[in-house]
Each structure stands twice: as C-alpha cells, then as structure tokens.
N, C-alpha and C positions, 0 to 999 in steps of 0.2 A: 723210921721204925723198922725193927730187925724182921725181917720177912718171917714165916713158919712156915714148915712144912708142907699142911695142909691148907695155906692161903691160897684164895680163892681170888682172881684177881675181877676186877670189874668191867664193865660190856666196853667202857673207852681205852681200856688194857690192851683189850685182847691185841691190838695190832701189832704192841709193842714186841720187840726180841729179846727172847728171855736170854738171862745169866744167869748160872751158879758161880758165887767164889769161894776158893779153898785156900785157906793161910791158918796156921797155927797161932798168929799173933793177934788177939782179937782186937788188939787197937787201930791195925791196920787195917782188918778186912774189915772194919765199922766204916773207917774212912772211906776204903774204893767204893764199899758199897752206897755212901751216901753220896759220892761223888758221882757217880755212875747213873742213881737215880734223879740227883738231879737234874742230869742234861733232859729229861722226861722223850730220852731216843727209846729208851734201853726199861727192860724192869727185869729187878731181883727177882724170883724165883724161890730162891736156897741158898745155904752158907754153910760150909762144913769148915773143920777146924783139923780135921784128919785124912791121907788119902783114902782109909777102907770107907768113910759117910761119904765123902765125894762121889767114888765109882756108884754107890748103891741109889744115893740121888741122884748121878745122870742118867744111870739106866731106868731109875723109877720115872722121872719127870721129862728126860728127855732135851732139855734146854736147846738152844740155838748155839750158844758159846759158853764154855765151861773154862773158866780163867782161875788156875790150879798154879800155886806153889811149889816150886820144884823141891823144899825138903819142907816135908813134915812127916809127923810121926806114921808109923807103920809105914802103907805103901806112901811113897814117894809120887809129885808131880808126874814123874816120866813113865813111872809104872801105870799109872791111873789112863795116863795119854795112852799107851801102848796097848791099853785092854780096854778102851773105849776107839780107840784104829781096830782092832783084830777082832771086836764083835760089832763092827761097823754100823755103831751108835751113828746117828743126824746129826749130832753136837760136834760144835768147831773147837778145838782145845786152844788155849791161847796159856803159854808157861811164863810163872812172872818169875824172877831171881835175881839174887845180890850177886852173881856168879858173872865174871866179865871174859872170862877164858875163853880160850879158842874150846878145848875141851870138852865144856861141857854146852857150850852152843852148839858143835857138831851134833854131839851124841842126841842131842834134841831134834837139829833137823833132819837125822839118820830116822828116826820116830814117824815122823810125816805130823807132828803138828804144825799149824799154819802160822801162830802166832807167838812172838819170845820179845819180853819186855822186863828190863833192869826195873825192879821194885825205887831205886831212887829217882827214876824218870814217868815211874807209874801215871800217877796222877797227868799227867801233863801228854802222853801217847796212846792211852787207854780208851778213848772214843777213835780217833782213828784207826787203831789198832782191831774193835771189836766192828767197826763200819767194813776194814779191807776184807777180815776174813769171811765176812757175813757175806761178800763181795766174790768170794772164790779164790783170793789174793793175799799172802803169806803177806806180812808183817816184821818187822824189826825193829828194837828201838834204834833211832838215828843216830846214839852215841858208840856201837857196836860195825857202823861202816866200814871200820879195817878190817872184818869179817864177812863181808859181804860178799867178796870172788869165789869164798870156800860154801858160803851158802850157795850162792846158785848151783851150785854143784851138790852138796850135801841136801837141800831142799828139796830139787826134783826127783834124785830117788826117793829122799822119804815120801811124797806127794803121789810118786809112782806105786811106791808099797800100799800107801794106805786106801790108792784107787783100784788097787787089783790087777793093775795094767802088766805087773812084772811078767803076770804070767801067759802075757800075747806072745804069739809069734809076729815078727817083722810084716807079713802081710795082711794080719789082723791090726796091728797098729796103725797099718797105711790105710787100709779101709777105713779105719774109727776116725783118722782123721781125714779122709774126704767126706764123712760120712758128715761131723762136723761143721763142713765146707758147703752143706747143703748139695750134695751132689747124689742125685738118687743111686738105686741099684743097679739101672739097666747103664745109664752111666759111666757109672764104675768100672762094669764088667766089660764094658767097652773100652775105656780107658786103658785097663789091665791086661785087655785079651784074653778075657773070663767066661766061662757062660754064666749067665743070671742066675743057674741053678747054682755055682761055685760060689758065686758072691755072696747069695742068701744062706751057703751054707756056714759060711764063716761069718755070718752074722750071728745066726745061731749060737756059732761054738763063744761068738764074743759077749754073748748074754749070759750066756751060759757060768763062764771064767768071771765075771765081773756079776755073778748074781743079780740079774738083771731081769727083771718080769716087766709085760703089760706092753698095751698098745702103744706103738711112740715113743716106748721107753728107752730105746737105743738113743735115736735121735736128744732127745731129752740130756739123756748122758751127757752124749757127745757135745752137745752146744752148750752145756754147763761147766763143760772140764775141757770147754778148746783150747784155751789159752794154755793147759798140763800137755796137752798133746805132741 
C-alpha cells in the first residue's frame, strides 16, 4: 500500500528505518517501494515524484535514508542531495541512476552523498546499499568497480564536506582523531606537548566549526565518523 503523507506508523514500526523514495516513473518507485517493504528491515515513510516534494518531505519527516533519483523534474537528485548536506538534515541520501559515466558518478561523490546505485541493478543492491549507509559506510553498485580508485578519492572529500571537517586546521584534525582513538585530553596534551588548557581549547574551536552542542557530544562525533577521519 502506497504510504501517505500523514501515516502514522504502529508501535511494532517504530524501530524500523524509515525511507523516502524519489522517481518521476511511478512504475518504478511502486516497485522499490514494495521491494523495500517487504524485506520488513526498512518502512516507507513517503514517495515523491519531483525533487522540490522530496526536499520539503525530508525536511518535514526527517527520514533515516532518502533514496532520490538523479533526474527529475525541477530540482534534480544532486540538487536535493546538496540542500539536505548544506542544511545538515540526519537523513542519509542514497542517488539511484541509469547514468554509468565516470562523470556523473564524480560529480555525485564531489556532493558527499554516501550512496549511488545504477537503477538496472536497484532491486538487487538496495538493502545492502540502505544497511552500509545506515552503517556510516558509502555504498556503490558493484557493476561501477572501474570507478572505484576515483571514488576513494572523490568520496572522501565529499564525506569531508558534508561533515564540516574542511574547515579544521591540521591540529584540530589530529586531535579529532585521537579524540576518536579514546584518548583523553590530558593525554593528548601530553602526547602534543600541549597544555590541557590548549587542548580544550581546540576542542572548543572543533565544536564550534562542526556545529557541535551537549555533553559527550565530541566524543560521540568522533566515534561515529572514525573510520572519515
């Protein structure tokens, strides 16, 4: 059954990780969606059919993984990706496309979404795919592996971008990731030839750049985006 809007999902739901899908071909996105629901991992959410319903459903709902079409009408797949990165929505974007070019796979992983999957191989990559990124961990279909030396490279900046990291200095980087490493501040500052007060200050400034509140919250980061580090 086609989700709405305003469905309200039931108390044995709640666990589940929601999805919104976006495709202008409503034959298809009937399909992913029923395929999707019925591995009973995953629940629908929302469906849009345009990128300007997509954006306004992921900001209204929020989803875990927003699995977006890279052309449809008005905004586009990468547009939607890039203004749910740069108002840094919770939702994972995962881009599906008939597009096999080196091209337009860069320009995607230049984006910092995590997840890119050839619409002909959908069905069959699509739970892995929404498990890795759920996971912290970019995604590719496996028929795209002679792309894979230019992603490691084009992924981790986008990944960099969309984590706020570009804008560390070298020694806010190395701290994030001892910080990661579980190594406390006094530590650190030991490690570094710092005082404690220099250490904490550049935690600060790393809270700060990377919009970062609340108790633990550093650590939290850092042990969720070690493997970006």
């Amino acid at each position: 059954m086609k989700p709405s809007k305003g469905t309200v999902m039931s108390p044995g739901e709640q666990h589940l990780a929601s999805v919104l899908i976006a495709d202008d071909h409503p034959l298809f996105r009937k399909g992913l969606q029923d395929f999707v629901t019925s591995t009973g991992q995953y629940k629908i959410i929302a469906d849009a059919s345009g990128g300007e319903e997509a954006l306004r459903l992921t900001r209204k709902l929020q989803p875990d993984v927003a699995i977006l079409d890279i052309n449809m009408p008005g905004m586009d797949g990468l547009e939607v990706a890039r203004q749910i990165i740069s108002e840094r929505l919770r939702t994972e974007v995962v881009i599906l496309t008939m597009h096999e070019d080196a091209g337009h796979f860069e320009l995607a992983m230049e984006t910092g979404i995590m997840g890119y999957l050839l619409k002909d191989s959908a069905a069959a990559d699509i739970v892995a795919c929404i498990k890795s990124v759920l996971g912290g961990k970019s995604y590719i279909s496996p028929s795209l592996s002679t792309h894979l030396m230019k992603h490691s490279v084009k992924s981790a900046a986008g990944i960099e971008k969309k984590l706020g990291m570009s804008s560390l200095t070298s020694s806010e980087r190395k701290i994030l990731k001892m910080i990661s490493a579980g190594v406390s501040t006094k530590e650190i500052a030991d490690q570094l030839f710092l005082s404690v007060k220099t250490v904490s200050a550049h935690r600060s400034n790393i809270c700060k750049k990377l919009d970062i509140h609340g108790t633990n919250s550093l650590l939290k980061f850092a042990l969720k985006n070690k493997d970006s580090l």
